[in-house]
Backbone bond lengths (Angstrom), bond angles and torsions (degrees), N, CA, C in turn:
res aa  C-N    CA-C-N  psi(-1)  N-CA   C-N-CA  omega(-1)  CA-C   N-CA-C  phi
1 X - - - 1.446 - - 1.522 108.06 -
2 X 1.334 109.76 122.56 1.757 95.81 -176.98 1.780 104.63 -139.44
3 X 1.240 97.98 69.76 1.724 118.57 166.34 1.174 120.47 -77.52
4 X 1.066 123.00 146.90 1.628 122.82 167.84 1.814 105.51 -81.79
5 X 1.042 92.28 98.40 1.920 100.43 154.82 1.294 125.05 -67.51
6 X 1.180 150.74 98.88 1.732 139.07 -152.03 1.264 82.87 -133.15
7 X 1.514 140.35 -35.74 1.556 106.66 -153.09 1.876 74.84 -170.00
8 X 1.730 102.81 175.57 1.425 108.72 -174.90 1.460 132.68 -57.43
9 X 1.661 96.61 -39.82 1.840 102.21 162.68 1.571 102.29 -49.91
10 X 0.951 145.59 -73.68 1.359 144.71 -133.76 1.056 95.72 -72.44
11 X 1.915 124.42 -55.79 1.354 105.57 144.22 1.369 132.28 15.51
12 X 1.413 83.10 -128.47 1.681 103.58 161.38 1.398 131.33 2.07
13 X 1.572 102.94 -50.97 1.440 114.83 -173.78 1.285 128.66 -64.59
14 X 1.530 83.91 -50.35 1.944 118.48 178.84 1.261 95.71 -57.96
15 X 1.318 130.01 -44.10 1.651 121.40 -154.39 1.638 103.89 -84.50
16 X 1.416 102.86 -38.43 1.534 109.77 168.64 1.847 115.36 -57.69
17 X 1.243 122.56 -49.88 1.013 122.06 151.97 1.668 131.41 -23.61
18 X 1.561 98.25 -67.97 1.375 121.57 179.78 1.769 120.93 -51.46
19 X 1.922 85.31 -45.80 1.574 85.67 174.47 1.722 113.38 -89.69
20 X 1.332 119.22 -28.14 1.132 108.12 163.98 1.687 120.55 -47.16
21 X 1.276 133.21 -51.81 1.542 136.03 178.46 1.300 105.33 -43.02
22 X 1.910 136.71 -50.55 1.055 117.21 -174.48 1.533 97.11 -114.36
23 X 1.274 122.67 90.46 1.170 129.65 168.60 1.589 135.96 23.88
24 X 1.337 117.06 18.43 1.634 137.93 -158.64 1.529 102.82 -82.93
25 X 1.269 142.40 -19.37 1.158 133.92 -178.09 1.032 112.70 -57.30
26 X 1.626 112.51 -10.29 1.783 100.55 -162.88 1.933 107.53 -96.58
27 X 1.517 81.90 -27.46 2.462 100.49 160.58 1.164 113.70 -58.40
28 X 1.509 114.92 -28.02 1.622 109.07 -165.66 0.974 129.64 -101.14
29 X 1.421 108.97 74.46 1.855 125.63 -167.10 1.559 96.04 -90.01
30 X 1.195 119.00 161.60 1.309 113.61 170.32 1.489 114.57 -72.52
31 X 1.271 125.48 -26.18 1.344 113.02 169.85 1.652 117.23 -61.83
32 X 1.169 125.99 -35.24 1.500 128.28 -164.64 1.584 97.43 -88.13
33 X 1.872 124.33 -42.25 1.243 109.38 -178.66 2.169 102.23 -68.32
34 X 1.285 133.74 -29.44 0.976 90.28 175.00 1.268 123.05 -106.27
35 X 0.857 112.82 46.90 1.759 137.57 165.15 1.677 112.78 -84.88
36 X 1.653 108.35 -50.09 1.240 120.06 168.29 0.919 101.71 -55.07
37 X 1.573 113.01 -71.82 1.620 114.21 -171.39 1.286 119.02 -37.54
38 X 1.147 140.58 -51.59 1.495 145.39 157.24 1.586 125.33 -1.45
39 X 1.632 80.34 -75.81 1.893 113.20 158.70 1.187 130.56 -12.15
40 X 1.797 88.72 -78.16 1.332 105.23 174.05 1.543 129.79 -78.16
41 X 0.971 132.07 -18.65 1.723 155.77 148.99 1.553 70.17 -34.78
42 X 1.644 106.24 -109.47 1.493 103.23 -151.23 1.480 119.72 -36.56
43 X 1.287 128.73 -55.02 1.832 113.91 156.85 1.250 123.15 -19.37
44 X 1.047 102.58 -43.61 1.877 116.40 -177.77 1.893 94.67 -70.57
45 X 0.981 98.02 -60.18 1.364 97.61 177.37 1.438 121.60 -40.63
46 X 1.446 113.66 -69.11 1.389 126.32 171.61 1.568 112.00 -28.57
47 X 1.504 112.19 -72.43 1.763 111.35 166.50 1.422 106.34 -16.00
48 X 1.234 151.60 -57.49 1.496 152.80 -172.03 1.472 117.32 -85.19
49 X 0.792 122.04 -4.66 1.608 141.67 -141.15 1.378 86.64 -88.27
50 X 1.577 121.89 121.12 1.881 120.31 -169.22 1.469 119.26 81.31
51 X 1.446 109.93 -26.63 1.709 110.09 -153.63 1.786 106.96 -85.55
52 X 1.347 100.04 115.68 1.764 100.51 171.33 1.448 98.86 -24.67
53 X 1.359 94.11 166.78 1.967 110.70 147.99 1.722 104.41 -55.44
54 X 0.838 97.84 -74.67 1.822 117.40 -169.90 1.654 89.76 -32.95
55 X 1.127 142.99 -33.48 1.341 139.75 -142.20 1.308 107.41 -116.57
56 X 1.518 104.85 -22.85 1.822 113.07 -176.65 1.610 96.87 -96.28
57 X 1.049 110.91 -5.04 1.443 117.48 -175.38 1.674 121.52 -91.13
58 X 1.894 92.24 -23.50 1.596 92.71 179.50 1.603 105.23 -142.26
59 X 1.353 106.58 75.02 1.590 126.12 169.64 1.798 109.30 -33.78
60 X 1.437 96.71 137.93 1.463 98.11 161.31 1.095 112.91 -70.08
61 X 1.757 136.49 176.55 1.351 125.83 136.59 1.699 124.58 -35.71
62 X 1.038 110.57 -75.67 1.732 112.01 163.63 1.483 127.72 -25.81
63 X 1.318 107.52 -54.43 1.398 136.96 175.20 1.779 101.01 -46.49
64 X 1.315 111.24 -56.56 1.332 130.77 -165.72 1.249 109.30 -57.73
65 X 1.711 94.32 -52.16 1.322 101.61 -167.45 1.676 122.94 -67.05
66 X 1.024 110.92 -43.95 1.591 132.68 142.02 1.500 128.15 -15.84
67 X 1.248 98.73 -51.98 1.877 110.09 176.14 1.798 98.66 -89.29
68 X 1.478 122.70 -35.24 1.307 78.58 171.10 1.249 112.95 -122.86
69 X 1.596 126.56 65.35 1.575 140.45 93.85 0.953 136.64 23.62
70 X 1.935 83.35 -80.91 1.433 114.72 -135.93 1.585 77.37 -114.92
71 X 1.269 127.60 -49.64 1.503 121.72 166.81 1.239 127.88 -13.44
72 X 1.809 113.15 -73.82 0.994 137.29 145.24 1.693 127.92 -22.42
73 X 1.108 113.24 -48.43 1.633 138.14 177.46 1.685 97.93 -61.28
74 X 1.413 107.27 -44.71 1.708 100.75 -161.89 1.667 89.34 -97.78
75 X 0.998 128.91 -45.89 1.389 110.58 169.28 1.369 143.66 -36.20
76 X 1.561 98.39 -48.42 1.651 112.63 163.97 1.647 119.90 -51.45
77 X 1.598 94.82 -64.45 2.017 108.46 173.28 1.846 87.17 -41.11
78 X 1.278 120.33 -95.82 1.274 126.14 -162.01 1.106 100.07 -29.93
79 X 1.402 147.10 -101.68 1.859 146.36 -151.73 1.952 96.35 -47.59
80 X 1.131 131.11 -27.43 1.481 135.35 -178.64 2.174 98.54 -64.93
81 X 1.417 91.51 -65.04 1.618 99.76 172.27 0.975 130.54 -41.29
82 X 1.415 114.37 -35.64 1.853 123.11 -172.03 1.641 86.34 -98.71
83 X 1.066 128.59 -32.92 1.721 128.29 176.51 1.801 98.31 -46.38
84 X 0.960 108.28 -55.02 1.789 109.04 -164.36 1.197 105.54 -85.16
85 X 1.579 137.89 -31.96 1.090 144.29 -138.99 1.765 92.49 -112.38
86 X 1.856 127.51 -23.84 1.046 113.16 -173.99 1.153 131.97 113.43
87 X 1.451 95.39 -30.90 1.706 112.85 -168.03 1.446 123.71 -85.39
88 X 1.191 97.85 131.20 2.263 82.16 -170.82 1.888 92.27 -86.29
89 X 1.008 88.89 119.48 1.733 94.49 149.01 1.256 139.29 -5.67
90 X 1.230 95.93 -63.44 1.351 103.53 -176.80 1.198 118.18 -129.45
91 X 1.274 125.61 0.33 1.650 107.69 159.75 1.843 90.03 -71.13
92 X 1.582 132.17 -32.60 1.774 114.09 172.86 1.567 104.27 -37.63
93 X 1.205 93.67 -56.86 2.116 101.44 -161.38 1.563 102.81 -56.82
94 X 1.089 115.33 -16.53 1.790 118.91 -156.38 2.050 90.12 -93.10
95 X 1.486 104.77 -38.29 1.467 101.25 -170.33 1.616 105.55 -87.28
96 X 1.644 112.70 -30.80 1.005 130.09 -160.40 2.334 90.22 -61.84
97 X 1.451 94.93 -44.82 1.659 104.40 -165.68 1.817 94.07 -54.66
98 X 1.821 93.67 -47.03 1.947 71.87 -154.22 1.344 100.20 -76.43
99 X 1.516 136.62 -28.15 1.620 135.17 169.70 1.565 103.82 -35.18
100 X 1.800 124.66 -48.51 1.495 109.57 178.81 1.568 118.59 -73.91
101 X 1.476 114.64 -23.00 0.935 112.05 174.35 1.616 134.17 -58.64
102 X 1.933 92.57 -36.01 2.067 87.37 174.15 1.562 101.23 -78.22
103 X 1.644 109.96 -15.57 1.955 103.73 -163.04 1.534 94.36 -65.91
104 X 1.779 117.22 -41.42 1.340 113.96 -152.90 1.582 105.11 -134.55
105 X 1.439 117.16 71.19 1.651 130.58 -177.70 1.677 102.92 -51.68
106 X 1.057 130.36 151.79 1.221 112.02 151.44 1.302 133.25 -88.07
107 X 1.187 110.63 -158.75 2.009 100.79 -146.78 1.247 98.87 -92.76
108 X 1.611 140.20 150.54 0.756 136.28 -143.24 1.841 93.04 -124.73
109 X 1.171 117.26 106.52 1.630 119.89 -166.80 1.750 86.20 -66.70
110 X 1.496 73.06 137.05 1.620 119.07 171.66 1.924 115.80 -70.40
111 X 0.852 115.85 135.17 1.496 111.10 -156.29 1.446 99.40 -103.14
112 X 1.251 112.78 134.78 1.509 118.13 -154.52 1.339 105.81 -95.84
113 X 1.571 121.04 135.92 1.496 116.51 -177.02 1.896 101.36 -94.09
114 X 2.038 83.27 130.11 1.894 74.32 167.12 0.784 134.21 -91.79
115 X 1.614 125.92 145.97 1.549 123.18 -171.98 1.279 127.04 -67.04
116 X 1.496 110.65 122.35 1.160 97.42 -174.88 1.808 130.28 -112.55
């Protein structure tokens, strides 16, 4: 398959494509894609699985290549999920940001007394 992927539609498209060619639309209920999705999270997980901070912080080549895999793996399930389910992506992420934003304001600096 040699599409240009640039952004999430194209995404989207390709994968619809992809699963349309071998007949998969009919697996991809939202219960089973986030079942996969699950899966692959924990794969994703595993990649880290033991590794200091210091160590998750400075991937081998191999290492790298590995996490994004599994990157890749949860990305696909995920943009596939919101494919069936309706949901754009990112207008979620866009509401999802300002919903954390009133839950979690940031800190409001403390006003410093001068010495006198």
């Amino acid at each position: 398959m040699t599409v240009a992927i640039t952004d999430l539609t194209s995404l989207r498209d390709a994968l619809r494509v992809f699963c349309a060619e071998r007949d998969w639309h009919r697996y991809h209920t939202p219960k089973n894609l986030v079942m996969a999705l699950s899966v692959e999270a924990a794969e994703l997980v595993e990649q880290f699985q033991w590794a200091t901070p210091e160590e998750s912080l400075a991937l081998t080549a191999e290492k790298r290549a590995a996490v994004a895999d599994e990157i890749a793996d949860v990305l696909i399930y995920l943009i596939e999920l919101a494919d069936v389910t309706g949901i754009d992506p990112l207008a979620a992420a866009r509401a999802k940001i300002i919903k954390n934003a009133v839950k979690y304001p940031p800190p409001t600096p403390t006003p410093q007394n001068p010495s006198s």
